[in-house]
ROMILO-697809 format. One record per residue (C-alpha): residue in one letter; x negated, y negated, z negated. Coordinates in steps of 0.05 Angstrom, whole numbers, padded with zeros to 5 digits. Layout:
# ROMILO-697809
REC,a,X,Y,Z
...
# end
This chain:
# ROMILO-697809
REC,x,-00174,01044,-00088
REC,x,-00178,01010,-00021
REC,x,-00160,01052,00034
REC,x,-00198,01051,00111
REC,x,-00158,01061,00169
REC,x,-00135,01008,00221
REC,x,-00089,00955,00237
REC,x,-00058,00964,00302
REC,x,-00005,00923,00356
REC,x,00045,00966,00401
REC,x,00083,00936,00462
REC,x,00143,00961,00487
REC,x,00153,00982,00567
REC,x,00226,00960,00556
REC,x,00213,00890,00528
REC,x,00143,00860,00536
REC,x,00151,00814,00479
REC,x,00180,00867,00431
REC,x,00114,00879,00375
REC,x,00109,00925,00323
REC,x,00046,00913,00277
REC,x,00020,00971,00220
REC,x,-00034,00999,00186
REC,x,-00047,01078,00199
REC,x,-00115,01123,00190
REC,x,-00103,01158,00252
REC,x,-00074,01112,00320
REC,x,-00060,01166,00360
REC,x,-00010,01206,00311
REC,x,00011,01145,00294
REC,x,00036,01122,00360
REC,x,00066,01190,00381
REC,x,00107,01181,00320
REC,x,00136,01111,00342
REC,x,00154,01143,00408
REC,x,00187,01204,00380
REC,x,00236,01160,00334
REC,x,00305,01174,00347
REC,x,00313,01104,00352
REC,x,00262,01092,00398
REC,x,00284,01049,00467
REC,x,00228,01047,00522
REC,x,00156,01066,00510
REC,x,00101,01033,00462
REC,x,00047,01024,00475
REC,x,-00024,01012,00442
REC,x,-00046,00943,00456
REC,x,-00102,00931,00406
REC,x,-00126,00955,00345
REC,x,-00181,00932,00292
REC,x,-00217,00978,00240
REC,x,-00219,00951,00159
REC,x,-00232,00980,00098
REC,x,-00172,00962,00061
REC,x,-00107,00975,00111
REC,x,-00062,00954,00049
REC,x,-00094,00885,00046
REC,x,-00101,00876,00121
REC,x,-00030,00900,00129
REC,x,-00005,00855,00078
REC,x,-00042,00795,00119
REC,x,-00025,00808,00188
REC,x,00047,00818,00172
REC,x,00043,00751,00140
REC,x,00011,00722,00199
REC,x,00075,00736,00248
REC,x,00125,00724,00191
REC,x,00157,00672,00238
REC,x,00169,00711,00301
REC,x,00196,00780,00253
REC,x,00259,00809,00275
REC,x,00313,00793,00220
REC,x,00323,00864,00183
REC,x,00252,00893,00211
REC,x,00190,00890,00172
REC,x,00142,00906,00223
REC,x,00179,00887,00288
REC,x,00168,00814,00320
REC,x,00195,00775,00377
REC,x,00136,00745,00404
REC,x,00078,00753,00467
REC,x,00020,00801,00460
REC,x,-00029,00755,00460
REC,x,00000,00705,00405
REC,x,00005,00770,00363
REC,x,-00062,00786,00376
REC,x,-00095,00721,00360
REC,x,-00051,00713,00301
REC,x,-00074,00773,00271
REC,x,-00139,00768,00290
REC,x,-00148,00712,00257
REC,x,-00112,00737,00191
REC,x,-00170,00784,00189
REC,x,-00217,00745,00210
REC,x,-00268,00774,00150
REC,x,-00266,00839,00186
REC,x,-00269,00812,00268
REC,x,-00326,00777,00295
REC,x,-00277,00751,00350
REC,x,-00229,00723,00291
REC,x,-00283,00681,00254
REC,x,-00301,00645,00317
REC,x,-00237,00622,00336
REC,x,-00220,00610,00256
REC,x,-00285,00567,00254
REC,x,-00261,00547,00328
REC,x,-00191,00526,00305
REC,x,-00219,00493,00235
REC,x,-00255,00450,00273
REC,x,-00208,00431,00319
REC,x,-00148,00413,00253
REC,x,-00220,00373,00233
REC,x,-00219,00330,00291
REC,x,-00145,00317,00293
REC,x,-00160,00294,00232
REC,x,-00208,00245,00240
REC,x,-00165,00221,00299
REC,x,-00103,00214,00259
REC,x,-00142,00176,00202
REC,x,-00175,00122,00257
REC,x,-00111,00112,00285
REC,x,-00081,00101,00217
REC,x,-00142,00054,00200
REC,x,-00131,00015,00265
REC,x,-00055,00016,00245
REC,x,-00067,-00011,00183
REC,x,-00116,-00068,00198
REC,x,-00063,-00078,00254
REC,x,-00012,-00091,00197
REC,x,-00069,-00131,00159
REC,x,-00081,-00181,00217
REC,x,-00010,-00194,00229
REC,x,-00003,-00204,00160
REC,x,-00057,-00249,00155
REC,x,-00034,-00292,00223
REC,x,00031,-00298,00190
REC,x,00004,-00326,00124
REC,x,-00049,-00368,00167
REC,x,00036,-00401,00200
REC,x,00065,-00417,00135
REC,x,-00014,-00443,00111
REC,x,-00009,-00492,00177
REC,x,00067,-00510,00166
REC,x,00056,-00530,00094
REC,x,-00007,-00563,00102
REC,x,00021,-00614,00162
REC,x,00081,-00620,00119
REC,x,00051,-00639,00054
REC,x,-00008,-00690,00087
REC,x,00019,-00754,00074
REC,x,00033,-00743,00005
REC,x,-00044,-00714,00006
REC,x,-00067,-00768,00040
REC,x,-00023,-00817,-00003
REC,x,-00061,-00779,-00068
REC,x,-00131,-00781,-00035
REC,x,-00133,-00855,-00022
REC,x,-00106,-00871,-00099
REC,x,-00152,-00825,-00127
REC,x,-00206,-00859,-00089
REC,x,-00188,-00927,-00110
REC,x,-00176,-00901,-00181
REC,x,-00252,-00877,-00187
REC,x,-00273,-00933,-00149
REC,x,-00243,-00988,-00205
REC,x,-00190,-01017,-00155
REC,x,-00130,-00989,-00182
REC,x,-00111,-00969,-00258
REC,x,-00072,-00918,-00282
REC,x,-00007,-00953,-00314
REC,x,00024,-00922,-00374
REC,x,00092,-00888,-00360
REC,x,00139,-00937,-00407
REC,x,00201,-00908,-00415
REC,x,00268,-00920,-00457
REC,x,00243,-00873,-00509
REC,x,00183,-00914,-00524
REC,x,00231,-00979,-00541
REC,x,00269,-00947,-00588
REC,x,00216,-00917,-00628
REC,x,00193,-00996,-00635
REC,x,00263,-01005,-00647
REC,x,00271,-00951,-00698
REC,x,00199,-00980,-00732
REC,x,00236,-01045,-00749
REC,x,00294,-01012,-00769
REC,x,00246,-00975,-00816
REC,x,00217,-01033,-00836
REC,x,00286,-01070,-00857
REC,x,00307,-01018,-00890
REC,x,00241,-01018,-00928
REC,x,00257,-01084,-00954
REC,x,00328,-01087,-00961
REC,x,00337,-01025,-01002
REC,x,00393,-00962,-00993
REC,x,00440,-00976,-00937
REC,x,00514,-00973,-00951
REC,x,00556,-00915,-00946
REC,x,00584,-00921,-00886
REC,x,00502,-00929,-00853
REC,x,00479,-00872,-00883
REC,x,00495,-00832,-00828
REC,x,00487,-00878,-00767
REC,x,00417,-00880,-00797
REC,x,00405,-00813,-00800
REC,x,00435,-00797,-00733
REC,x,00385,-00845,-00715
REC,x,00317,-00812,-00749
REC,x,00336,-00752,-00716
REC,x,00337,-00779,-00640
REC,x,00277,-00817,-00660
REC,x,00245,-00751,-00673
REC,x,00252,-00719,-00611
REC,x,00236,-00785,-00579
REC,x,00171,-00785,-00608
REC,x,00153,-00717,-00582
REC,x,00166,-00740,-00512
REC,x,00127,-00799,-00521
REC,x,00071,-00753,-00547
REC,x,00075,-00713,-00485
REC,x,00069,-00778,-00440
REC,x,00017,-00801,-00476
REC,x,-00027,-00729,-00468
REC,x,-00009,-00733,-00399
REC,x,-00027,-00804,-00383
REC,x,-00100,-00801,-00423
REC,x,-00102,-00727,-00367
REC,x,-00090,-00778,-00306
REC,x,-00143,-00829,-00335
REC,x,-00198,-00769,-00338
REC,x,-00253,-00780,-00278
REC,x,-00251,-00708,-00263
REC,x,-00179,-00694,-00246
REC,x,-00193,-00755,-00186
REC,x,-00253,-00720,-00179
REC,x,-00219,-00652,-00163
REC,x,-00161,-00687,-00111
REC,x,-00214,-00716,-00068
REC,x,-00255,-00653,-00061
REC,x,-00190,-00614,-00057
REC,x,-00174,-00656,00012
REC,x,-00237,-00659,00036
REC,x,-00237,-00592,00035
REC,x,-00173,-00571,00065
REC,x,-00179,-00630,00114
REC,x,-00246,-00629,00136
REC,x,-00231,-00689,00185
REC,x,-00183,-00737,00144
REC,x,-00120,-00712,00195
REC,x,-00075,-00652,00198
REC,x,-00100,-00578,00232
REC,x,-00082,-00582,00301
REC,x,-00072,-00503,00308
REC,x,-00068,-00434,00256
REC,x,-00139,-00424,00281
REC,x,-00167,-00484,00244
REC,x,-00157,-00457,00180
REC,x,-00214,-00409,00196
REC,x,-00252,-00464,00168
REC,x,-00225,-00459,00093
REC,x,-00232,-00375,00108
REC,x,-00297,-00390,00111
REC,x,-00306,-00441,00050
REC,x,-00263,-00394,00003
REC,x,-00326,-00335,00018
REC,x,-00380,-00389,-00006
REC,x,-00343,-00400,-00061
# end
């Protein structure tokens, strides 16, 4: 069963900042019996005291409060100013001391506004970070784009010529291509002149087998080839450059490329 009484601080006339925090039912018997300890250097004195209905719990709280400023080997003695052991404890009990929820609700809102403050300045750290980032992307963007515009431009014009019927697209003959024609007449001898001799056989076969993987890179051409004949893919490289240069010539600055910030949202 919860016990009344109250929680009390003593001072000491021999050391200001020596405290000695309890619980008791009576403060008067209880302080005569801190100064008639055998132990017992200077005076102590009452310095403030607070009335609750369970000591045990308070006790247990305030203690806890002032557990950083406790003498090693004393439970109840601290090292420590009146006043931070009073506020300290007052706030521990703040349920039972009008004085203690204020400057709880005082100090909570305080830790809430440090808060906020530490969270802008991370925010305004972090889009720091994010625009630095971003100005640093917008460099290599402007680097790579002045390096790479005469090949662009190079593209741009035969992609405009291309749609435009003034230029063809040339298939890519290669060595591969001959021998398959080369390995169709062989086919075709052999057709007609029956078995080859022994000594053939595998000449001939050595000769099927490159012709094979000959033909798959011809196939590969070929796709490839009837891709650079298609309309659209022009289609695509002209908008593509139009696009990234708005005025046919390179960006002048990092701040140009605004511009495709701005067409990449529409998009």
């Amino acid at each position: 069963m919860a016990e009344q009484g109250f929680i009390y601080i003593l001072t000491n006339t021999a050391d200001r900042n020596a405290i000695k925090v309890g619980k008791t039912n009576n403060l008067k018997r209880r302080l005569a019996e801190h100064n008639n300890a055998s132990n017992t250097i200077g005076t102590w004195k009452m310095h403030w005291s607070l009335e609750v209905p369970d000591t045990k719990s308070a006790e247990r709280l305030a203690l806890g409060s002032l557990s950083r400023w406790r003498v090693e080997g004393r439970r109840e003695q601290f090292k420590c100013s009146p006043q931070e052991a009073q506020t300290e404890v007052s706030v521990a009990l703040s349920k039972w001391s009008n004085w203690g929820k204020q400057e709880k609700l005082r100090r909570e809102k305080q830790a809430a506004a440090e808060r906020e403050v530490r969270l802008r300045q991370r925010t305004a750290a972090e889009q720091a970070r994010q625009q630095e980032k971003q100005r640093a992307e917008q460099e290599e963007t402007f680097k790579m784009l002045c390096q790479t515009f005469p090949e662009r431009r190079a593209e741009y014009e035969r992609a405009k010529q291309i749609l435009a019927g003034e230029q063809s697209v040339p298939y890519p003959l290669r060595f591969n291509d001959i021998y398959l024609l080369g390995l169709l007449f062989l086919s075709v001898f052999l057709y007609y002149s029956g078995e080859p001799a022994v000594w053939l056989r595998l000449p001939v076969f050595a000769a099927f087998a490159y012709g094979f993987v000959a033909f798959l890179d011809a196939k590969d051409r070929f796709s490839d080839w009837r891709r650079q004949r298609d309309p659209a893919a022009y289609a695509g490289t002209i908008e593509n450059f139009e696009t990234v240069y708005p005025n046919g010539t390179p960006p002048k600055s990092p701040d140009d490329l605004w511009f495709l910030k701005t067409q990449e949202r529409q998009v």
